[in-house]
Biopython code that builds the backbone (N, CA, C, O; Angstrom):
import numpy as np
from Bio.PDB.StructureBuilder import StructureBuilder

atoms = [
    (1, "UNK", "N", (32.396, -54.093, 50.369)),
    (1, "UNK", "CA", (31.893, -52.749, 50.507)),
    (1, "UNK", "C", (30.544, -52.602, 49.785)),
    (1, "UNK", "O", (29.632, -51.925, 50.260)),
    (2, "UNK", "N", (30.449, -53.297, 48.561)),
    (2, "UNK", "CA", (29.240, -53.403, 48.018)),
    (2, "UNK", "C", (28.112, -53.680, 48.781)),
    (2, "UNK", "O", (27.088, -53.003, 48.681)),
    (3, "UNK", "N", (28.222, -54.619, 49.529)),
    (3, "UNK", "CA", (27.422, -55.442, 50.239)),
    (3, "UNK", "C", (27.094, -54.553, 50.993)),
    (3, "UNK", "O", (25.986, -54.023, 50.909)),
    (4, "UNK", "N", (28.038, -54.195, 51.927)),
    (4, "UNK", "CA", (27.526, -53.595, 52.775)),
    (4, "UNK", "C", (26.782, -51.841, 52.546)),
    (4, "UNK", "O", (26.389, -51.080, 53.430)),
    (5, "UNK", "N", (26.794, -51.666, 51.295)),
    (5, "UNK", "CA", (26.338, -50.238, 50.922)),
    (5, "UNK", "C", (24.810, -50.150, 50.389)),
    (5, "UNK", "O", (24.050, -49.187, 50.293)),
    (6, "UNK", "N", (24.561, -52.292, 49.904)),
    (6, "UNK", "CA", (23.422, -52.265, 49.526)),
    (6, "UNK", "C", (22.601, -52.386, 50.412)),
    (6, "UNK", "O", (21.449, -51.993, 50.230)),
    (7, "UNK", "N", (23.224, -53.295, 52.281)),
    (7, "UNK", "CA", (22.278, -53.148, 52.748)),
    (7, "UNK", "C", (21.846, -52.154, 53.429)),
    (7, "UNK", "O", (20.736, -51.992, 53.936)),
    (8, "UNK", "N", (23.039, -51.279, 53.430)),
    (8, "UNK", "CA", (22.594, -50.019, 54.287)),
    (8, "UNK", "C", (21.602, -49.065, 53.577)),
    (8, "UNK", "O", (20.737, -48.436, 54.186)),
    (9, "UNK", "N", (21.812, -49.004, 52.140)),
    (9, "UNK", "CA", (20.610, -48.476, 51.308)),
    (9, "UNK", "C", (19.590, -48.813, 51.217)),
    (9, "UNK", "O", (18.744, -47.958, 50.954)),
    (10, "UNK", "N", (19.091, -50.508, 51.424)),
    (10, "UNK", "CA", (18.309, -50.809, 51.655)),
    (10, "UNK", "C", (17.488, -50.411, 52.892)),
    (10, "UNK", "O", (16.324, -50.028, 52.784)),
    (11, "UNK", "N", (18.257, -50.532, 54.316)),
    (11, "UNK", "CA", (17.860, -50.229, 55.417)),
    (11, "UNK", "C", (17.043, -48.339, 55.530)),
    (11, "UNK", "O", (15.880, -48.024, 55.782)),
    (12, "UNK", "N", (18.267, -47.453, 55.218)),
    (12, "UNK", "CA", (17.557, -46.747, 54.584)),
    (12, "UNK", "C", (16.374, -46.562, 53.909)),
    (12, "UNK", "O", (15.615, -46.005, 54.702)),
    (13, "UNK", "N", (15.782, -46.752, 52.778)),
    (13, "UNK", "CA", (15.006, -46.657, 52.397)),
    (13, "UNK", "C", (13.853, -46.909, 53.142)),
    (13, "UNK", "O", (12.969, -46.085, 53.380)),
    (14, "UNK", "N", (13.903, -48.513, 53.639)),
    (14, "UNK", "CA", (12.812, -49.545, 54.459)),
    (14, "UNK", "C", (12.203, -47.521, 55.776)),
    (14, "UNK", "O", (11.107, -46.982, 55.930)),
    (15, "UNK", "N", (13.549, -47.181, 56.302)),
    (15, "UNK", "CA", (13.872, -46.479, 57.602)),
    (15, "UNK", "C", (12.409, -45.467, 56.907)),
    (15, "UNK", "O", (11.312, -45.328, 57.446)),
    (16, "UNK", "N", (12.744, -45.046, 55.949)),
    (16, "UNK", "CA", (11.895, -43.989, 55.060)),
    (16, "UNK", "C", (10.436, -44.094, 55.104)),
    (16, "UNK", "O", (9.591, -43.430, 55.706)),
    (17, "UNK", "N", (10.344, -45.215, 54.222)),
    (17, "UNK", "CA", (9.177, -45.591, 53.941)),
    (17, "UNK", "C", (8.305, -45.635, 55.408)),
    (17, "UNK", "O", (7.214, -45.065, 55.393)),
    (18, "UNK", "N", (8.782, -46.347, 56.782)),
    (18, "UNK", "CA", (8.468, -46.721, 57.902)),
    (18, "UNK", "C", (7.648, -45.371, 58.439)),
    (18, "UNK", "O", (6.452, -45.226, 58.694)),
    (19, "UNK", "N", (8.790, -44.425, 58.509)),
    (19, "UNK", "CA", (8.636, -43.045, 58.582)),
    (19, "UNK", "C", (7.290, -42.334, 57.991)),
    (19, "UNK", "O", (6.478, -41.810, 58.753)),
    (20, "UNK", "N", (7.152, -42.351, 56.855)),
    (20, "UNK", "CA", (6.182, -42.089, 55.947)),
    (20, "UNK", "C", (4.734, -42.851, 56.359)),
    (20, "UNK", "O", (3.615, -42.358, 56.221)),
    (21, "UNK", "N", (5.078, -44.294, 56.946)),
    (21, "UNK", "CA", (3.276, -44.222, 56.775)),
    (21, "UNK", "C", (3.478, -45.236, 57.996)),
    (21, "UNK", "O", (3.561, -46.463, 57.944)),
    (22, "UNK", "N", (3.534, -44.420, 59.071)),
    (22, "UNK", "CA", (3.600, -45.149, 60.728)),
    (22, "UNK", "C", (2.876, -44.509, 61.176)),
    (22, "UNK", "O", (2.303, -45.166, 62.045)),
    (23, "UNK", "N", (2.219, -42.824, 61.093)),
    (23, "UNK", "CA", (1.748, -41.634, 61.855)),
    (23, "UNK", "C", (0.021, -42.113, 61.377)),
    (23, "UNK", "O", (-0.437, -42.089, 60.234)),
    (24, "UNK", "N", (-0.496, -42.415, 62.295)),
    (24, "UNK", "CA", (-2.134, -43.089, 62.225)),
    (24, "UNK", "C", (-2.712, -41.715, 62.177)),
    (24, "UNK", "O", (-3.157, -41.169, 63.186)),
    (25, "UNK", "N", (-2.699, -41.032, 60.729)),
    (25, "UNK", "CA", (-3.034, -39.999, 60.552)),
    (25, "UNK", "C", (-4.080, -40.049, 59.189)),
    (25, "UNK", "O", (-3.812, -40.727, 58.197)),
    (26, "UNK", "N", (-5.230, -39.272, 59.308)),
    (26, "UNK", "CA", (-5.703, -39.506, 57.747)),
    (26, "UNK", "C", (-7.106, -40.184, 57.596)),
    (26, "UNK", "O", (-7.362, -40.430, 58.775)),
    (27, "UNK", "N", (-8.057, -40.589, 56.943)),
    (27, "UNK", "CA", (-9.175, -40.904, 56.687)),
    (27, "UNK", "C", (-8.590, -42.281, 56.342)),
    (27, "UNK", "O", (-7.457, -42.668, 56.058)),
    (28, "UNK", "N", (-10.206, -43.084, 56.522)),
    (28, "UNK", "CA", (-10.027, -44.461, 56.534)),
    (28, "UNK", "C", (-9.141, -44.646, 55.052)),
    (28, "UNK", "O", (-8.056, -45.225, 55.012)),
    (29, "UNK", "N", (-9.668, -44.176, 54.119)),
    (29, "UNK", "CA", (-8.772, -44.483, 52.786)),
    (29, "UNK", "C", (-7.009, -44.680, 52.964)),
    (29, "UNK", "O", (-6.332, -45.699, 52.826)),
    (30, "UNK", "N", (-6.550, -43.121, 53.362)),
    (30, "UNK", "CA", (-5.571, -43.295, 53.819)),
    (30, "UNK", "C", (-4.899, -44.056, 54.794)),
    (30, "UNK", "O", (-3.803, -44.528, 54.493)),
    (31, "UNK", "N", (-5.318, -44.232, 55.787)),
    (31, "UNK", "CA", (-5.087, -45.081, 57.226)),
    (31, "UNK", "C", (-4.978, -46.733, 56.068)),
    (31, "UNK", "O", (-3.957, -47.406, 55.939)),
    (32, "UNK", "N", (-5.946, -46.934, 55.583)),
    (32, "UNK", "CA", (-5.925, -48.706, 55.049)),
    (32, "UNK", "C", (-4.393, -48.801, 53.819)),
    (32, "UNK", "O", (-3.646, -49.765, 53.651)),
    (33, "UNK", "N", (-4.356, -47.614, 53.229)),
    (33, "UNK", "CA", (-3.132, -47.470, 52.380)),
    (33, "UNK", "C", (-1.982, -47.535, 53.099)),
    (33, "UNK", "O", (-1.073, -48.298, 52.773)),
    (34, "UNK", "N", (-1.914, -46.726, 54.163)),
    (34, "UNK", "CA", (-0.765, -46.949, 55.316)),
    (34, "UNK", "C", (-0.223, -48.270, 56.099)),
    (34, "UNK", "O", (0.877, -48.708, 56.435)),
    (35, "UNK", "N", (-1.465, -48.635, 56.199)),
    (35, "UNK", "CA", (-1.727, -50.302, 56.728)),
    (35, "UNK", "C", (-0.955, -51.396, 55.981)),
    (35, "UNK", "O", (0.018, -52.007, 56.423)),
    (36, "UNK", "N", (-1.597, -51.569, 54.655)),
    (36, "UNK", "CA", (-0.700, -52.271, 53.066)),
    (36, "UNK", "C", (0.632, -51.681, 53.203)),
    (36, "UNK", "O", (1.394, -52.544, 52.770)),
    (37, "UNK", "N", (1.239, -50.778, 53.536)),
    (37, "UNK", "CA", (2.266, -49.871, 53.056)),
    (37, "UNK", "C", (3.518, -50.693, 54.209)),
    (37, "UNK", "O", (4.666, -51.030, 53.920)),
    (38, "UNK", "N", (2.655, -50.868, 55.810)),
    (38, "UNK", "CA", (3.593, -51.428, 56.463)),
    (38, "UNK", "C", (3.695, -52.754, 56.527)),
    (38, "UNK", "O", (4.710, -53.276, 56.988)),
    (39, "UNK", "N", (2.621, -53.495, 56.058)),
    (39, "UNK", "CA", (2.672, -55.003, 55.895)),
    (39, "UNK", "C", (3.548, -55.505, 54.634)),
    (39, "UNK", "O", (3.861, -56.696, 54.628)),
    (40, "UNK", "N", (4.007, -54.604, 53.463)),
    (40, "UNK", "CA", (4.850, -54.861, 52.447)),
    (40, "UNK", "C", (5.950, -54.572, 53.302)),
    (40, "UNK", "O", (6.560, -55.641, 53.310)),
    (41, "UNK", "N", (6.575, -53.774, 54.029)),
    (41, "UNK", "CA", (7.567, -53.431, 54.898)),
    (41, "UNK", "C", (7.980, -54.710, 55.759)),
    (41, "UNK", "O", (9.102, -55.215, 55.726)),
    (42, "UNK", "N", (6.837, -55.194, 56.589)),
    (42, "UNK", "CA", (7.358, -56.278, 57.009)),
    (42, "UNK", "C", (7.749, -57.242, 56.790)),
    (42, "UNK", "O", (8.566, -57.885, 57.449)),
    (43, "UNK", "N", (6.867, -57.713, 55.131)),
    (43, "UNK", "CA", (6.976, -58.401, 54.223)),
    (43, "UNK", "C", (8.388, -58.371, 53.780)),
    (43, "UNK", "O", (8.716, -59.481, 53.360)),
    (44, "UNK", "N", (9.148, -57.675, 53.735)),
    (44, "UNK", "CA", (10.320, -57.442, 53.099)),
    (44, "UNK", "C", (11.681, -57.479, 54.441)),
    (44, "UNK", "O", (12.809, -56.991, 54.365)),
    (45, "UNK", "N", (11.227, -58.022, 55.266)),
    (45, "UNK", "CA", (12.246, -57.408, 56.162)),
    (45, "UNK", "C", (13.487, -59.229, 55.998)),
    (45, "UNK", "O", (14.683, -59.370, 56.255)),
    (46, "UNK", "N", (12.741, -59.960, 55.627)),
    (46, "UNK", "CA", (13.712, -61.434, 55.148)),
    (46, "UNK", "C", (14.707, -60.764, 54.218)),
    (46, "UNK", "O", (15.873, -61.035, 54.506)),
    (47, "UNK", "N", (14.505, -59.750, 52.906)),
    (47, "UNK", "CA", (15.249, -59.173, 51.925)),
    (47, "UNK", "C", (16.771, -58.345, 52.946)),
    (47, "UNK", "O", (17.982, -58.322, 52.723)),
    (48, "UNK", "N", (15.671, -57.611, 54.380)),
    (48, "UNK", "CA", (16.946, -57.321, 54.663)),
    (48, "UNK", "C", (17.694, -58.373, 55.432)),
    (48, "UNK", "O", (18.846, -58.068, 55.741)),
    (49, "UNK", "N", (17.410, -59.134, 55.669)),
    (49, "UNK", "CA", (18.087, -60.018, 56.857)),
    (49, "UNK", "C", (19.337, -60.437, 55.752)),
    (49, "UNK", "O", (20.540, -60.266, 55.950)),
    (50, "UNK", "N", (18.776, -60.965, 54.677)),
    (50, "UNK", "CA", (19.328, -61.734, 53.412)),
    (50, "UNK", "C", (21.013, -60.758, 53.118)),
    (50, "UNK", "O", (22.192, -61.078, 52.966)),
    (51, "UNK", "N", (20.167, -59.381, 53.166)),
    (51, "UNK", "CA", (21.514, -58.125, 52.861)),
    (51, "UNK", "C", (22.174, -58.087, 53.716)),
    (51, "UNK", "O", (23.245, -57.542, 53.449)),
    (52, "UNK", "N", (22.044, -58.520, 55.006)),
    (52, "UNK", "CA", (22.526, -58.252, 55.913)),
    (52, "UNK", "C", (23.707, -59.208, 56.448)),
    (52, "UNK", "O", (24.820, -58.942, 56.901)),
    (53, "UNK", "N", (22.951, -60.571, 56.193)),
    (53, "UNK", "CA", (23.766, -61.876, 56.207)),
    (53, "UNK", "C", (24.794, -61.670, 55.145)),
    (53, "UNK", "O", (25.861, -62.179, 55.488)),
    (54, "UNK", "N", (24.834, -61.174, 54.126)),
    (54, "UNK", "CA", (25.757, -61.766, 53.223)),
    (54, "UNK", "C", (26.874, -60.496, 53.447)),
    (54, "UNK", "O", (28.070, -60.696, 53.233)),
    (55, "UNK", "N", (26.407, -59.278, 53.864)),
    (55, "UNK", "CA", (27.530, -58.515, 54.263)),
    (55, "UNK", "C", (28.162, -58.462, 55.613)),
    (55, "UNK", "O", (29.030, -57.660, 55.957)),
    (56, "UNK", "N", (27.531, -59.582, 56.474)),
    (56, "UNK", "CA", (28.580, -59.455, 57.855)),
    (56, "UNK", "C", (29.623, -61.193, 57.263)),
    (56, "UNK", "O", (30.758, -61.444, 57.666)),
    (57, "UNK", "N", (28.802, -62.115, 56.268)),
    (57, "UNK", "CA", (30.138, -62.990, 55.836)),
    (57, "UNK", "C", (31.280, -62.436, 55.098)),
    (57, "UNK", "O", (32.470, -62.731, 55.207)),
    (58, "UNK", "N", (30.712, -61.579, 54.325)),
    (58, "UNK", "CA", (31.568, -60.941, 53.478)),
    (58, "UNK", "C", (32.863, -60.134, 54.325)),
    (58, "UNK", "O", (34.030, -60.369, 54.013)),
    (59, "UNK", "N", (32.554, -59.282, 55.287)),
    (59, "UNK", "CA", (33.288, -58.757, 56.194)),
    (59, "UNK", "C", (33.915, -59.610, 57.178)),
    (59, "UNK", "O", (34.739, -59.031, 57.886)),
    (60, "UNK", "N", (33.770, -60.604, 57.358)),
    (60, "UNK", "CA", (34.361, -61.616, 58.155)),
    (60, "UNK", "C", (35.447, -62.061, 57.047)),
    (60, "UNK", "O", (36.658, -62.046, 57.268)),
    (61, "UNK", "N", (34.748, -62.533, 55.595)),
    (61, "UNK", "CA", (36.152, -63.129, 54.706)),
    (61, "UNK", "C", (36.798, -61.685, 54.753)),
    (61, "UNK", "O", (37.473, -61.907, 55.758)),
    (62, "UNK", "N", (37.009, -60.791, 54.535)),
    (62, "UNK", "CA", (37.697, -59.523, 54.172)),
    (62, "UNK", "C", (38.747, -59.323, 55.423)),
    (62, "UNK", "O", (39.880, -58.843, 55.465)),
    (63, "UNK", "N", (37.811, -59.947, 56.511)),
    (63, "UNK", "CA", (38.580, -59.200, 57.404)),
    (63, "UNK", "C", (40.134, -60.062, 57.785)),
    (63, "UNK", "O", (40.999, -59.538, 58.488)),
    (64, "UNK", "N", (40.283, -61.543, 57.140)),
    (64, "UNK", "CA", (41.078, -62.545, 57.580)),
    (64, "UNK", "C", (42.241, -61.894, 56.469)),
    (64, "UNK", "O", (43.429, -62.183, 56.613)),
    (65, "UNK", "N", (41.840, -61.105, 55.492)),
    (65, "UNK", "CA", (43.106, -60.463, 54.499)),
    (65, "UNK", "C", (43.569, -58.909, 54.966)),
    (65, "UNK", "O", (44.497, -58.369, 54.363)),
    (66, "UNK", "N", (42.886, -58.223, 56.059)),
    (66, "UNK", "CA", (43.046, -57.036, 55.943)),
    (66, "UNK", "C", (44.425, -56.948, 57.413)),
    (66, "UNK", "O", (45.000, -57.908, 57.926)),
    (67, "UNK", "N", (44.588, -55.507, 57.733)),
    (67, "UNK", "CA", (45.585, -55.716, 58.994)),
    (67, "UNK", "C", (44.346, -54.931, 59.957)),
    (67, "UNK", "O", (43.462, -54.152, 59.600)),
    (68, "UNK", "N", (44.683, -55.489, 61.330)),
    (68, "UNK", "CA", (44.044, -55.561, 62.515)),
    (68, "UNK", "C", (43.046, -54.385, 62.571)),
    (68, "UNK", "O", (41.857, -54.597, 62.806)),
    (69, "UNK", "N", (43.727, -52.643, 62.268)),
    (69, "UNK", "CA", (43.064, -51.718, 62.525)),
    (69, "UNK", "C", (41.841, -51.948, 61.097)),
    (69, "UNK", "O", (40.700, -51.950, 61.560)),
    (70, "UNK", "N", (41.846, -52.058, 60.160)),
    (70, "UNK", "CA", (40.772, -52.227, 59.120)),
    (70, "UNK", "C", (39.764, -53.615, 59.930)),
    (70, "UNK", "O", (38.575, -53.302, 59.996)),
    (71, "UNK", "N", (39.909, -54.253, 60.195)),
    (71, "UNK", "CA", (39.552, -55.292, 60.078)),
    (71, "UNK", "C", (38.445, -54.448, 61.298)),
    (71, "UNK", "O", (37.226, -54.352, 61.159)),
    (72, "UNK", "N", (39.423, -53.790, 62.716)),
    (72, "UNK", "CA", (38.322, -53.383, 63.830)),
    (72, "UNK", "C", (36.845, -52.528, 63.209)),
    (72, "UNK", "O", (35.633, -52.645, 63.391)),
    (73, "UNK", "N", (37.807, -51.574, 62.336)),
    (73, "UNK", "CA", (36.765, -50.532, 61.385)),
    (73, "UNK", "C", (35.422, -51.204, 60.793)),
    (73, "UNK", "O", (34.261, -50.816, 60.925)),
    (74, "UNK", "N", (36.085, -52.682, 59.883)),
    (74, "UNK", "CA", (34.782, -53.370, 59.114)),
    (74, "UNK", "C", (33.779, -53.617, 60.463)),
    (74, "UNK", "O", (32.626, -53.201, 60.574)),
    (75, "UNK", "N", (34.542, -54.413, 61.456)),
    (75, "UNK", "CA", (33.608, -55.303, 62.225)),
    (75, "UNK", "C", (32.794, -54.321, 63.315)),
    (75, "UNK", "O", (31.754, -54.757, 63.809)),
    (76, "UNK", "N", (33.276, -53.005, 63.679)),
    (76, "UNK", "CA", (32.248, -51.865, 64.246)),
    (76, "UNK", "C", (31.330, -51.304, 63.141)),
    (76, "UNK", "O", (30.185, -50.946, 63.417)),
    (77, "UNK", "N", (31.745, -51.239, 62.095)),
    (77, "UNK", "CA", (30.543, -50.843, 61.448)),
    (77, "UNK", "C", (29.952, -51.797, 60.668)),
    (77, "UNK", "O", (29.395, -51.330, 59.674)),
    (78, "UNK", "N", (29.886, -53.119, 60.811)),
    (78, "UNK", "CA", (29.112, -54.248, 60.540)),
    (78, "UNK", "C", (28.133, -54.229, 61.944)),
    (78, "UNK", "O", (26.906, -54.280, 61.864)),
    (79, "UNK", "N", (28.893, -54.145, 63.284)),
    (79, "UNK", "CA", (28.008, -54.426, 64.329)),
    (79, "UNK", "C", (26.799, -53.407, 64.485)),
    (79, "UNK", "O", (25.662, -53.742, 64.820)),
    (80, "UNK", "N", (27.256, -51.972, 64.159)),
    (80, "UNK", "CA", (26.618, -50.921, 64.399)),
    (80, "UNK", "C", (25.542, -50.957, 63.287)),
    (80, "UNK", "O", (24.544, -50.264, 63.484)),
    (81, "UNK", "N", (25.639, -51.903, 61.785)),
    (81, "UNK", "CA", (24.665, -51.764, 61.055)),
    (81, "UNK", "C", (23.620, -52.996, 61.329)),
    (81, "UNK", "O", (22.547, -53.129, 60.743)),
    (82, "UNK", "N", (24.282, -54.099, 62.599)),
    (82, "UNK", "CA", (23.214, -55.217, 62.647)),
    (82, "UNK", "C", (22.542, -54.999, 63.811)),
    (82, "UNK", "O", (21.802, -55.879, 64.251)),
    (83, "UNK", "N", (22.712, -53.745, 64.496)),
    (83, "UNK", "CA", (22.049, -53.305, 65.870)),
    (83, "UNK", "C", (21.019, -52.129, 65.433)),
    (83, "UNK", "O", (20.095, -51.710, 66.131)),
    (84, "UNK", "N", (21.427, -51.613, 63.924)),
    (84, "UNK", "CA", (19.902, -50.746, 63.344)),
    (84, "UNK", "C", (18.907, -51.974, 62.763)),
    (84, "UNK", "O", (17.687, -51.965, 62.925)),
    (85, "UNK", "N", (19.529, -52.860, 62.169)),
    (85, "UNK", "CA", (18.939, -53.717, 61.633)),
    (85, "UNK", "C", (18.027, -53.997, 62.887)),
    (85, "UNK", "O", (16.815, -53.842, 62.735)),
    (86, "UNK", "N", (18.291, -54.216, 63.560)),
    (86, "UNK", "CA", (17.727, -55.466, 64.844)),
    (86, "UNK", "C", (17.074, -54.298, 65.799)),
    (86, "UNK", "O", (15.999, -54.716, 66.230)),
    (87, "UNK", "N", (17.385, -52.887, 66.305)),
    (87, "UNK", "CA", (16.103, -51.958, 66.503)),
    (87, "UNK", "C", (14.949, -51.689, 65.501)),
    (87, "UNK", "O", (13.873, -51.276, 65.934)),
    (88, "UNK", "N", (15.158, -51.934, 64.025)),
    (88, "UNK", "CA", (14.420, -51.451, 63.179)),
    (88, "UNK", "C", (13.290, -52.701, 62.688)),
    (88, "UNK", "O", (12.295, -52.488, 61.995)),
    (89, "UNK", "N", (13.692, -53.967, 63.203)),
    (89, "UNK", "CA", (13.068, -54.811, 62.610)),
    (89, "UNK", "C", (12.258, -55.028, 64.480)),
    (89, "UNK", "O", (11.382, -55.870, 64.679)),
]
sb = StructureBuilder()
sb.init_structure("model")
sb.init_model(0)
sb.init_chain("A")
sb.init_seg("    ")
for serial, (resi, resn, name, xyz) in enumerate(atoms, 1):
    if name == "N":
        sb.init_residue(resn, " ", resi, " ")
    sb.init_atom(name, np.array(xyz, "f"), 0.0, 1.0, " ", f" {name:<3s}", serial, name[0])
structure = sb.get_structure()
C-alpha cells in the first residue's frame, strides 16, 4: 500500500507541476522558466517508472496471499494507475 501511495503521490504531483507550466503563456523570461520546468519533469519520469515498477511487483507478491476479491481490487487499481502513468508520460 505504501508503494503504491508513493507512486500515486508522486504521479500527482509530476500531474501538477505539468499543469502549471504547459500553458505557453508569459514573456520570454517566463516561457524559458517553463521550458526548464518541463525538461526536469521529463527528467524525472525514470523516478516514476521506478515507483511504479516496484508497486505493480509488490501487488503481484500481495496478491498470491490475499483471497480472489482483494487481489481483483489490487490488480484494477494497479492497472488503472499504470494507464495514468502511461497517458501521462
Amino acid at each position: 500500500m505504501d508503494l503504491f501511495n508513493d507512486f500515486n503521490s508522486w504521479l500527482r504531483n509530476a500531474k501538477e507541476r505539468l499543469s502549471k507550466n504547459s500553458d505557453p503563456v508569459g514573456d520570454s523570461t517566463e516561457i524559458s522558466s517553463k521550458l526548464v520546468q518541463l525538461k526536469v519533469l521529463q527528467a524525472e519520469l525514470p523516478e516514476g517508472q521506478l515507483k511504479l515498477d516496484a508497486a505493480l511487483v509488490k501487488g503481484r507478491e500481495t496478491c498470491r496471499i490475499v483471497d480472489v476479491e482483494d487481489c481483483e481490487v489490487i490488480e484494477r487499481d494497479l492497472a488503472a494507475s499504470a494507464e495514468e502513468f502511461d497517458n501521462y508520460s
